[in-house]
ZADO-1210 file (C-alpha; in nm, 4 decimals, padded with zeros to 6 digits):
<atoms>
<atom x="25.7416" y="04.3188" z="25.1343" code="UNK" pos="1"/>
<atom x="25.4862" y="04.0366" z="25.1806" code="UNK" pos="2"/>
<atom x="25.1945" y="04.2401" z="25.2537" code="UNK" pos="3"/>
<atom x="25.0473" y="04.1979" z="24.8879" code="UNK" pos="4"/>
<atom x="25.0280" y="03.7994" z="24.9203" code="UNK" pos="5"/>
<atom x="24.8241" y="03.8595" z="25.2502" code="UNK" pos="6"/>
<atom x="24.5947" y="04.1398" z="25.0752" code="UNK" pos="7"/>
<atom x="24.5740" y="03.8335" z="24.8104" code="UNK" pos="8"/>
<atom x="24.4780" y="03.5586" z="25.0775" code="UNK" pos="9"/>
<atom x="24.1859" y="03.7625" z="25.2026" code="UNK" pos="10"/>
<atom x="24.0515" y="03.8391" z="24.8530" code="UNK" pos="11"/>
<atom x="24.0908" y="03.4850" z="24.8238" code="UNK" pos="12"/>
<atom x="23.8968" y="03.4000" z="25.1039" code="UNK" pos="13"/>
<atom x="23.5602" y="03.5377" z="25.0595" code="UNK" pos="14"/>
<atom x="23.5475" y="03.4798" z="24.6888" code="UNK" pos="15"/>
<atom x="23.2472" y="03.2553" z="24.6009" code="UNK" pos="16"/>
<atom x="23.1283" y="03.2637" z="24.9671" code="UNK" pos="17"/>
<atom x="22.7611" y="03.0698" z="24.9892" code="UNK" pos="18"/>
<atom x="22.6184" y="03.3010" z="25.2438" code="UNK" pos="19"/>
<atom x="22.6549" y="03.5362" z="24.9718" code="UNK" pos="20"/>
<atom x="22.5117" y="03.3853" z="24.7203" code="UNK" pos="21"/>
<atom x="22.2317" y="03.2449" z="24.9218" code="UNK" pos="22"/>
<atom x="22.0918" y="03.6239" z="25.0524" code="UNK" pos="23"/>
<atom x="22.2041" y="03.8378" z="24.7619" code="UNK" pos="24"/>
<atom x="22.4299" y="04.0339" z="25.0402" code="UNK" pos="25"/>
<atom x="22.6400" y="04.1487" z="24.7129" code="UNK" pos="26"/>
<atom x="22.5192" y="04.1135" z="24.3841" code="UNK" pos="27"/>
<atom x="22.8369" y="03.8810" z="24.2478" code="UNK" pos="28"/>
<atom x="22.6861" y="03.7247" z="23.8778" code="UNK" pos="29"/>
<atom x="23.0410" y="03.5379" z="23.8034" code="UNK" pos="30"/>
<atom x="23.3596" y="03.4861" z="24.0575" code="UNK" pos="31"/>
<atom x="23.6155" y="03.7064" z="23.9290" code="UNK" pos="32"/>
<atom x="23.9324" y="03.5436" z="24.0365" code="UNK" pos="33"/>
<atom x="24.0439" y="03.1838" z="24.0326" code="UNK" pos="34"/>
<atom x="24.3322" y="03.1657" z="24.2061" code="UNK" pos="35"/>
<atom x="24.6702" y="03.3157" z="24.3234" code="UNK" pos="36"/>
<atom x="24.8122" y="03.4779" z="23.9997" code="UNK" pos="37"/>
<atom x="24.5122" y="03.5841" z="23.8744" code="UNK" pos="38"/>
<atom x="24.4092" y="03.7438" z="24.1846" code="UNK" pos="39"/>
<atom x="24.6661" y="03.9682" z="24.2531" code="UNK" pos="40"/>
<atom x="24.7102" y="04.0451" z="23.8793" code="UNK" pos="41"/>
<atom x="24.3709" y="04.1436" z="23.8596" code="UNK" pos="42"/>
<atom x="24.3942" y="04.3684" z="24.1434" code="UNK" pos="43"/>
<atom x="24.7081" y="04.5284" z="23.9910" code="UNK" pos="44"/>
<atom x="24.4935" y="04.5330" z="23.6665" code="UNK" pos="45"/>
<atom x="24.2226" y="04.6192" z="23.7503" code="UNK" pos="46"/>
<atom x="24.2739" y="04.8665" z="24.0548" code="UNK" pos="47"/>
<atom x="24.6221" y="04.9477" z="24.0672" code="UNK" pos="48"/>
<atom x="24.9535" y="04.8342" z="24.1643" code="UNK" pos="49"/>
<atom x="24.9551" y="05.0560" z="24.4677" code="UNK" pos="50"/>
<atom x="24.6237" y="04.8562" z="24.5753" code="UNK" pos="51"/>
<atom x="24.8353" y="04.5634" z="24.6812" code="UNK" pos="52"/>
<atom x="24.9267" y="04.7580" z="24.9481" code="UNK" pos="53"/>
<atom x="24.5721" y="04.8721" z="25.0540" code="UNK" pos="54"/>
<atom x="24.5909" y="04.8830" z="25.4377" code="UNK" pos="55"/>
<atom x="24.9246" y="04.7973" z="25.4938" code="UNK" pos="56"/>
<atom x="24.8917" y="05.0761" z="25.7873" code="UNK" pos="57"/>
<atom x="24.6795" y="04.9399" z="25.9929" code="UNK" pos="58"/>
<atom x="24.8785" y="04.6279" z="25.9624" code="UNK" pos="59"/>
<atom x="25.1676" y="04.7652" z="26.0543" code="UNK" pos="60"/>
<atom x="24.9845" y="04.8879" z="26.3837" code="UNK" pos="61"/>
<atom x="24.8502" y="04.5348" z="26.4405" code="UNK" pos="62"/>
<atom x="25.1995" y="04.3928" z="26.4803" code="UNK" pos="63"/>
<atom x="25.3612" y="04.6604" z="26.6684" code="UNK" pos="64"/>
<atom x="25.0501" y="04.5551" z="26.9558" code="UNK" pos="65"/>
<atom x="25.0088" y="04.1777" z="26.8315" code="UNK" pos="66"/>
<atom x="25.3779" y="04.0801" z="26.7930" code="UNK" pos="67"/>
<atom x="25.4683" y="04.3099" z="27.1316" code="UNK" pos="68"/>
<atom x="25.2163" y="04.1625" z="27.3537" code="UNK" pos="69"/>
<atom x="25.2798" y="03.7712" z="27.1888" code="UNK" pos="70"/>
<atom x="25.6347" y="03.7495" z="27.2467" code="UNK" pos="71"/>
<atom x="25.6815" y="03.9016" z="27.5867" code="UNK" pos="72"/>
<atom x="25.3898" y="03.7055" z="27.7325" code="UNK" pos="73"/>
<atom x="25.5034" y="03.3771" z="27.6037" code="UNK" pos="74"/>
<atom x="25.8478" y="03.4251" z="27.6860" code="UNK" pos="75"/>
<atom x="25.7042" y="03.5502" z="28.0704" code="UNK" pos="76"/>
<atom x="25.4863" y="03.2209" z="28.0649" code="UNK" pos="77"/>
<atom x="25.7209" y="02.9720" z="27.9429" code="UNK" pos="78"/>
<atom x="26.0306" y="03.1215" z="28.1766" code="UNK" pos="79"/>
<atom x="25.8342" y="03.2449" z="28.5203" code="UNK" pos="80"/>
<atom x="25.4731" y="03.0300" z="28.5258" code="UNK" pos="81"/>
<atom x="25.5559" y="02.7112" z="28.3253" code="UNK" pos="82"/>
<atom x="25.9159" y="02.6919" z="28.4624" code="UNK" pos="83"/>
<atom x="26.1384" y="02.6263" z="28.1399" code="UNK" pos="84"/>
<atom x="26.5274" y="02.5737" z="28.3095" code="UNK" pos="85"/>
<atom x="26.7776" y="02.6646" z="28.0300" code="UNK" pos="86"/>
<atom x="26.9560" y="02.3643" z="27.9045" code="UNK" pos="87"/>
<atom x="26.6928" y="02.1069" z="27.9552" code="UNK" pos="88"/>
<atom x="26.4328" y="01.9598" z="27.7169" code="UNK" pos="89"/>
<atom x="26.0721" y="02.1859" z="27.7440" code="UNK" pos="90"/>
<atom x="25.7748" y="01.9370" z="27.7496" code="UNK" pos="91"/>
<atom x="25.5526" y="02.0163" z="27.4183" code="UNK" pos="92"/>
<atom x="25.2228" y="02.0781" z="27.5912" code="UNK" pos="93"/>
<atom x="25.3730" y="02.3561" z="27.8032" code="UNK" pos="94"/>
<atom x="25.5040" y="02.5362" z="27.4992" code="UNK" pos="95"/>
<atom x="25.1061" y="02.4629" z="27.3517" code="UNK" pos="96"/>
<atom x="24.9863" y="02.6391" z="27.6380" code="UNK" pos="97"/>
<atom x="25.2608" y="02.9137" z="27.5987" code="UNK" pos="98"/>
<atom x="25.2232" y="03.0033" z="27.2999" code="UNK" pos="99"/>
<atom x="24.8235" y="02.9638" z="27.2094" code="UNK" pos="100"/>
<atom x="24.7799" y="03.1687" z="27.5637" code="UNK" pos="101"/>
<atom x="25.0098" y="03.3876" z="27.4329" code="UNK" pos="102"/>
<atom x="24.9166" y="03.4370" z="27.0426" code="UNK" pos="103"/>
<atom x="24.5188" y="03.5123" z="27.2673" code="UNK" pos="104"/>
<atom x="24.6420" y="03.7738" z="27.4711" code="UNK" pos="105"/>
<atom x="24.8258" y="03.9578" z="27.1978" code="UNK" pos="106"/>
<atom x="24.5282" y="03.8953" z="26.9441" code="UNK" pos="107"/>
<atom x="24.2395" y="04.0089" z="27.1696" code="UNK" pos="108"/>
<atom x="24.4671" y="04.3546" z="27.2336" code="UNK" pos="109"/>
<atom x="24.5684" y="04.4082" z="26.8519" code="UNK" pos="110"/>
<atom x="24.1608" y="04.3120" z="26.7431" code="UNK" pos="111"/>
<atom x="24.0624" y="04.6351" z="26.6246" code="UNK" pos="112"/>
<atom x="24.3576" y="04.7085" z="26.4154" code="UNK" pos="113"/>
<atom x="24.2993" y="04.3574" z="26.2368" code="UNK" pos="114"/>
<atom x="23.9335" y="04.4411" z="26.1595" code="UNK" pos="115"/>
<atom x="24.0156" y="04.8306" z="26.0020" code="UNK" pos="116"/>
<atom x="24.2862" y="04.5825" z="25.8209" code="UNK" pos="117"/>
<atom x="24.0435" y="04.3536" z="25.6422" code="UNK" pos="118"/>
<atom x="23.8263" y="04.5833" z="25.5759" code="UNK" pos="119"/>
<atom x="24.0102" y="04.8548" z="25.4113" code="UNK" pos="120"/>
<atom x="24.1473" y="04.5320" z="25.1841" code="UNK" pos="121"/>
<atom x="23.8232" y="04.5317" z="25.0533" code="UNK" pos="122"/>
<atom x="23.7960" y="04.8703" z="24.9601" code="UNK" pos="123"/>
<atom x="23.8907" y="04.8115" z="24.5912" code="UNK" pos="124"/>
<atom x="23.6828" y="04.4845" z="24.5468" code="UNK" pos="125"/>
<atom x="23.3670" y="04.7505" z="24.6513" code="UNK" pos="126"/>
<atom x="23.4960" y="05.0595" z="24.4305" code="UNK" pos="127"/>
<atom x="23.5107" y="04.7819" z="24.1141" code="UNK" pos="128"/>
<atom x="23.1223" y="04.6382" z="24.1860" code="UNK" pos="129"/>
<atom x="23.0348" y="05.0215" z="24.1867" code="UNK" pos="130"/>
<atom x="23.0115" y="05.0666" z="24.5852" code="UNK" pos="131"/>
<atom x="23.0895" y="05.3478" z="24.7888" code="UNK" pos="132"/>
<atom x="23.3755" y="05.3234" z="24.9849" code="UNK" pos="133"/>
<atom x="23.3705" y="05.3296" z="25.3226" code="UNK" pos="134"/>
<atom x="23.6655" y="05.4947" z="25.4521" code="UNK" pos="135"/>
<atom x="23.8854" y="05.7840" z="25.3675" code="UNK" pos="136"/>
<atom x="24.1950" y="05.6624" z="25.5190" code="UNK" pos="137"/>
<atom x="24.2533" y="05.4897" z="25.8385" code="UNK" pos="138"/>
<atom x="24.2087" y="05.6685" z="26.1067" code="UNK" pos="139"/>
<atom x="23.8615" y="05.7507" z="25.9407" code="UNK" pos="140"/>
<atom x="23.7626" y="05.3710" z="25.9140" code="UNK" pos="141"/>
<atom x="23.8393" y="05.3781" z="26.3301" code="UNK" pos="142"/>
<atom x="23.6179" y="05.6582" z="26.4036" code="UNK" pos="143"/>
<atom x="23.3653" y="05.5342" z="26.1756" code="UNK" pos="144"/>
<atom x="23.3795" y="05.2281" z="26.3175" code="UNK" pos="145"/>
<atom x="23.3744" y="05.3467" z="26.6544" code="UNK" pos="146"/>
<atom x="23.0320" y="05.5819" z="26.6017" code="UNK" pos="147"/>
<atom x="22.8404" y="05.2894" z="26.4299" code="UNK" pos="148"/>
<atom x="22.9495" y="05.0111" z="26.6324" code="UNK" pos="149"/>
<atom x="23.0582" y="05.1508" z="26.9787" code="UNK" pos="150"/>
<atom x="23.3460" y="05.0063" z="27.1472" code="UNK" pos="151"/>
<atom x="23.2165" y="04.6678" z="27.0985" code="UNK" pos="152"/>
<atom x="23.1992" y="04.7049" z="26.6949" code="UNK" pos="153"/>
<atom x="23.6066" y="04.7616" z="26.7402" code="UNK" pos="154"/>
<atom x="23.6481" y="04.3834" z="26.8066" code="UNK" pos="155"/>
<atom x="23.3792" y="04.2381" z="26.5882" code="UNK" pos="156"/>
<atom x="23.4753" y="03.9503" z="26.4695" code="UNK" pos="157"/>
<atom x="23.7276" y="03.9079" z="26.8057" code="UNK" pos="158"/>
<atom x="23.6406" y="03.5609" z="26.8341" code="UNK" pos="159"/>
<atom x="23.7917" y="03.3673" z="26.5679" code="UNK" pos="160"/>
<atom x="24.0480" y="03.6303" z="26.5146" code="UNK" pos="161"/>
<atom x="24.1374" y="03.5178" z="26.9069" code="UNK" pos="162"/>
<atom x="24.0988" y="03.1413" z="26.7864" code="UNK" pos="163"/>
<atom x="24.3182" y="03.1995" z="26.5048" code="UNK" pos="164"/>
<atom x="24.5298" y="03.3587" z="26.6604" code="UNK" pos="165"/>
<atom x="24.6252" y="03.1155" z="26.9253" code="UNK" pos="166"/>
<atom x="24.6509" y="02.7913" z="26.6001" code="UNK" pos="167"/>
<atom x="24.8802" y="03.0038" z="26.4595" code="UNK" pos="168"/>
<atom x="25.1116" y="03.1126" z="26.7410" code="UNK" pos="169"/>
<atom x="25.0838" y="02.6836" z="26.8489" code="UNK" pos="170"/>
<atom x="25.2135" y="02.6270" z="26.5558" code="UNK" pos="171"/>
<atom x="25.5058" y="02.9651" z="26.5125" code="UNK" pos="172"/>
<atom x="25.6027" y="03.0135" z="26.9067" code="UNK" pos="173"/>
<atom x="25.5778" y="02.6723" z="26.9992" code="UNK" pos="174"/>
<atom x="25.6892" y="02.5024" z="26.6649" code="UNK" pos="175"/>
<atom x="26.0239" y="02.7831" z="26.6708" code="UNK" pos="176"/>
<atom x="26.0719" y="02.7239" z="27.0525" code="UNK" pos="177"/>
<atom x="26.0547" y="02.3379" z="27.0529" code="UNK" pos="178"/>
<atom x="26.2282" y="02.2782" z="26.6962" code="UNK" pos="179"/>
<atom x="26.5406" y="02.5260" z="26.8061" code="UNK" pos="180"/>
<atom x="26.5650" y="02.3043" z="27.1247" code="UNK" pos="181"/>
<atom x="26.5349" y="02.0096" z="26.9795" code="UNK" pos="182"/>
<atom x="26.8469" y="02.0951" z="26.7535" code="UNK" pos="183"/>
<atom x="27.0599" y="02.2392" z="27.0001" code="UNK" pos="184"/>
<atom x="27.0326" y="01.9494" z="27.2498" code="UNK" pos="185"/>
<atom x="26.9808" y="01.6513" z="26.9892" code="UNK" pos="186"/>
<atom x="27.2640" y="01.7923" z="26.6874" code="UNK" pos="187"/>
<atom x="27.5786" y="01.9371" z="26.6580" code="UNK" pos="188"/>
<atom x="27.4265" y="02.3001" z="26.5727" code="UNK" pos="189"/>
<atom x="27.5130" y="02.5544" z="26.7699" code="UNK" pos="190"/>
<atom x="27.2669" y="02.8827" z="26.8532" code="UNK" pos="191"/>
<atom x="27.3194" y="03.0903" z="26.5185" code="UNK" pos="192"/>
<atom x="27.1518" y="03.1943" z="26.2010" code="UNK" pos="193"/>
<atom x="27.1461" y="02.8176" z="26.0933" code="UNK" pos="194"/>
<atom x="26.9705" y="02.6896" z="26.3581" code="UNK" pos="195"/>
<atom x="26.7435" y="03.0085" z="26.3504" code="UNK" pos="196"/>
<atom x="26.6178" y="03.0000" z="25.9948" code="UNK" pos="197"/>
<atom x="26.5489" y="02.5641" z="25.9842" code="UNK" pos="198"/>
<atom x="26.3246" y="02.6630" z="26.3266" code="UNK" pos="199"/>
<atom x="26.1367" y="02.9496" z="26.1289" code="UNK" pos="200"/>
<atom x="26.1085" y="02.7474" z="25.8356" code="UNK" pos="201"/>
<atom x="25.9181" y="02.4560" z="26.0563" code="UNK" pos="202"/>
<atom x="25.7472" y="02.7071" z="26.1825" code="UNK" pos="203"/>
<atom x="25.5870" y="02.9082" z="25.9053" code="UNK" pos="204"/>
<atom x="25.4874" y="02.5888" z="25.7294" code="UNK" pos="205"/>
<atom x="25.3269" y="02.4654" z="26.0808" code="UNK" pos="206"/>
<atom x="25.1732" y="02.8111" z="26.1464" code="UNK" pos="207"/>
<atom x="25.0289" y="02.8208" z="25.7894" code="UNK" pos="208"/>
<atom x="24.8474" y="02.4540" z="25.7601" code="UNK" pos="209"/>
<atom x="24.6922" y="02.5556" z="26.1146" code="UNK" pos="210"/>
<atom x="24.5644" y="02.8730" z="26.0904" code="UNK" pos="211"/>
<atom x="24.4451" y="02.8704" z="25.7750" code="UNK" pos="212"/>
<atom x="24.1183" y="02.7573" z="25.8627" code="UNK" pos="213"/>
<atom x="24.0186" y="02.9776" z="26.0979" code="UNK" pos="214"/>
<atom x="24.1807" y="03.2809" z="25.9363" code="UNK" pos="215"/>
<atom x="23.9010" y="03.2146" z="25.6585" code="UNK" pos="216"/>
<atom x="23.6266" y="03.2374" z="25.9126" code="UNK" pos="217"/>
<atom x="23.7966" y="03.5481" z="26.0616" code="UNK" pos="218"/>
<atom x="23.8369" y="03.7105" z="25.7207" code="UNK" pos="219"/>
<atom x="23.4626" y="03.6189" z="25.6785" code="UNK" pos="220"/>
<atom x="23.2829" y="03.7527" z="26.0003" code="UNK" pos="221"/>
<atom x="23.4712" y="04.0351" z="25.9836" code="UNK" pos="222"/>
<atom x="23.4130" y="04.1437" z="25.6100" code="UNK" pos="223"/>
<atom x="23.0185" y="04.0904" z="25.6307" code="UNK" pos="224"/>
<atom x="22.7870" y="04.4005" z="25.6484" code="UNK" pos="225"/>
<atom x="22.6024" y="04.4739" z="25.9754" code="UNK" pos="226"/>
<atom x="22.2817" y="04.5986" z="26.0608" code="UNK" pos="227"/>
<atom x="22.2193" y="04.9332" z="26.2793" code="UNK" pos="228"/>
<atom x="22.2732" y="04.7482" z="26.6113" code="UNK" pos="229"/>
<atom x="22.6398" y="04.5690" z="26.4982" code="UNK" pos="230"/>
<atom x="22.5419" y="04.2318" z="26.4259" code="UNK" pos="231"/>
<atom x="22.6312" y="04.0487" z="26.1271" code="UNK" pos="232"/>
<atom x="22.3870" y="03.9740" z="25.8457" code="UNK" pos="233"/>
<atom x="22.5321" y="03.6895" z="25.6866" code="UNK" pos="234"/>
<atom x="22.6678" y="03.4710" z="26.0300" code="UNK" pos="235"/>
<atom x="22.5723" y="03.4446" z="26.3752" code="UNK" pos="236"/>
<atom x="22.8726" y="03.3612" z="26.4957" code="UNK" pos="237"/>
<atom x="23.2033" y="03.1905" z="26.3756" code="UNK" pos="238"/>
<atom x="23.0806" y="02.8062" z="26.4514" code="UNK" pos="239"/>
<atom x="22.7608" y="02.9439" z="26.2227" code="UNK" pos="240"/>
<atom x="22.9957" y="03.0792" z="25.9788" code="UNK" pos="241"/>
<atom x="23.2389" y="02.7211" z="26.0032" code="UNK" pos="242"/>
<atom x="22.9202" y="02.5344" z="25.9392" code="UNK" pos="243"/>
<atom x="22.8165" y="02.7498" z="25.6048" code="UNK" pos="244"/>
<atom x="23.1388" y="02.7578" z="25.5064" code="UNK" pos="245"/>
<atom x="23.1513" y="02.3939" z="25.4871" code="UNK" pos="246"/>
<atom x="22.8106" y="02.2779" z="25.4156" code="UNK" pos="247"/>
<atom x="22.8032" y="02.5564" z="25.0928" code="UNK" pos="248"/>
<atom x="23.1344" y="02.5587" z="25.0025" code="UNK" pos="249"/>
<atom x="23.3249" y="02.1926" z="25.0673" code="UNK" pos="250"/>
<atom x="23.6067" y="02.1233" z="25.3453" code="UNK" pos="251"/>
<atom x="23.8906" y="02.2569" z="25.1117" code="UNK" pos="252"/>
<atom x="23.6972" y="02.5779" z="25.1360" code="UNK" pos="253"/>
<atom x="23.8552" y="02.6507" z="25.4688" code="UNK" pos="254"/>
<atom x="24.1787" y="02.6709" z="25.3282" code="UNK" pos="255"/>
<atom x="24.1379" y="02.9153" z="25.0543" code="UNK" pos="256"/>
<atom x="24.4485" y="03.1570" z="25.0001" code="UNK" pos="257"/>
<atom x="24.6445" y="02.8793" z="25.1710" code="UNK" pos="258"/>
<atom x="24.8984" y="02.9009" z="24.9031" code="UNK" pos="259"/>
<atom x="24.9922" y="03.3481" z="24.9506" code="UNK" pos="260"/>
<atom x="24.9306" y="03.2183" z="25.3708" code="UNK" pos="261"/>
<atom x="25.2305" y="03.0056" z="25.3420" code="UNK" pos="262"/>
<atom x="25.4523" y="03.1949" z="25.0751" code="UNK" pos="263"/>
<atom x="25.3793" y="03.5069" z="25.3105" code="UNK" pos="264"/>
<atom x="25.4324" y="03.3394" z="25.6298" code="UNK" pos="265"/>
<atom x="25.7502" y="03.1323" z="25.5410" code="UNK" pos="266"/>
<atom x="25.9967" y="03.4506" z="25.4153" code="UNK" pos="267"/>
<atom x="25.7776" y="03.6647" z="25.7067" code="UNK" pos="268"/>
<atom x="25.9106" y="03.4005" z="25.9588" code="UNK" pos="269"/>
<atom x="26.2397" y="03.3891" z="25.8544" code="UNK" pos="270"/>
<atom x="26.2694" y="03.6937" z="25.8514" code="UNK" pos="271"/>
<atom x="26.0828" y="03.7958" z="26.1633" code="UNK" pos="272"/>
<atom x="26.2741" y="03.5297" z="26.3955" code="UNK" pos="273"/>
<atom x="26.6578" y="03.5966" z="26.2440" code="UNK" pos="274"/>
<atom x="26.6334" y="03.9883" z="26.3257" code="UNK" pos="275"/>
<atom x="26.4680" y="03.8876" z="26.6522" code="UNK" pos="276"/>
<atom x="26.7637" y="03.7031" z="26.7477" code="UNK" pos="277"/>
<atom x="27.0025" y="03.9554" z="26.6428" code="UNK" pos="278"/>
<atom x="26.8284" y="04.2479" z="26.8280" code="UNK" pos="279"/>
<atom x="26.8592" y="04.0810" z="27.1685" code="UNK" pos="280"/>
<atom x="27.2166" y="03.9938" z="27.0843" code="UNK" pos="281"/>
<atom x="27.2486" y="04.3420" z="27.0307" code="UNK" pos="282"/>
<atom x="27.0707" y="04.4661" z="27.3630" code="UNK" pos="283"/>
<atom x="27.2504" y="04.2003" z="27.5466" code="UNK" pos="284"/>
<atom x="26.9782" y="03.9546" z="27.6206" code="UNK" pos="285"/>
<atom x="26.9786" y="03.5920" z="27.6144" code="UNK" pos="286"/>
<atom x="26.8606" y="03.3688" z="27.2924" code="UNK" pos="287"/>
<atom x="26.5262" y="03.3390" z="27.2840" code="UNK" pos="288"/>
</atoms>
């Protein structure tokens, strides 16, 4: 359901990119889109309304591994290493460490999926400036992938997707984790859908304001063309592409597509955190 809004965010995000401009990487005379709206209308426009959904596979594999891996590691770390007892107050740099260590782990694991993601959300922007498309469908963009890049090319781009990764489950794990305890030892609420959906609400906003940034250098590194031997033509690495970024582009730059980040993130939360809940009820396991 909110998969168009993050197909938005990343068209969003490397609109009007300096490194671009700079080297000529792709021949753009005028920006195309201006914000929100007129992004995804365009792309519904101009490409189709079934493009808003362009690679909405491969993001569906990236959460089965990212959200898998996140939530049983942080729940492993916060009960068995950092030694949460139920009933008491958790100190807020343990659930840090939880859940950035965490949001890592599952990130570094659920890489590859992330990059075939991005890229195949590109796939319209190239057919429109008369490009050929890369991929025929996603399984092709992993072999393809795989034979230009090796095993390595599969996580190009890990880095800030791993950085990102770990701002963004800081502020959903640990914001959900510490905000639900906070209410159930500090208010009258009780451990139910109320209490659930004011956590995930805290937490998407949280989640949104600090990944934001470094999903736009993510979205970046990952989008730029390579040369024959995998590296990336337009930034050495994600502090090089921060620094561009910045120095071309202004600050505010790094949170382009904020807007989509947030409206996706906030219904995605709620929604992601309430069934949670009501699935371990359901297999008979303790609240989370």
């Amino acid at each position: 359901v909110t998969f168009p809004l993050d197909l938005t965010k990343t068209r969003l995000q490397i609109q009007g990119e300096a490194a671009v401009r700079r080297d000529g990487a792709a021949a753009e005379q005028a920006v195309p889109y201006r914000g929100m709206l007129r992004t995804a209308a365009g792309i519904a426009q101009e490409e189709g309304v079934r493009q808003l959904w362009q690679g909405a596979t491969p993001a569906v594999y990236r959460h089965i591994v990212y959200t898998g891996v996140r939530m049983v590691t942080y729940e492993y770390l916060r009960d068995s290493v950092l030694g949460r007892t139920e009933g008491e107050s958790f100190p807020l740099w343990k659930a840090v460490v939880g859940g950035m260590s965490a949001g890592a782990i599952g990130q570094f694991f659920a890489s590859p999926t992330d990059l075939v993601k991005v890229q195949m959300q590109m796939e319209g922007k190239r057919k429109l400036e008369g490009k050929p498309l890369r991929f025929r469908g996603v399984h092709h963009a992993f072999l393809k992938i795989l034979s230009e890049g090796g095993v390595r090319g599969l996580w190009a781009g890990c880095v800030p997707n791993v950085q990102r990764a770990a701002l963004v489950n800081m502020g959903d794990l640990t914001t959900y984790d510490s905000v639900k305890q906070f209410l159930l030892l500090n208010t009258t609420l009780v451990d139910n859908s109320v209490t659930h959906s004011v956590s995930s609400a805290a937490s998407g906003l949280v989640a949104a304001v600090l990944g934001t940034p470094a999903d736009v250098v993510k979205t970046r590194i990952m989008n730029q063309p390579r040369d024959k031997q995998g590296r990336g033509l337009l930034y050495k690495s994600s502090m090089d592409c921060l620094v561009q970024t910045v120095q071309g582009e202004g600050f505010m730059s790094l949170y382009k597509g904020f807007i989509p980040t947030w409206m996706r993130m906030a219904p995605w939360s709620l929604v992601f955190w309430l069934t949670y809940e009501q699935i371990r009820r359901m297999c008979g396991v303790t609240s989370f």
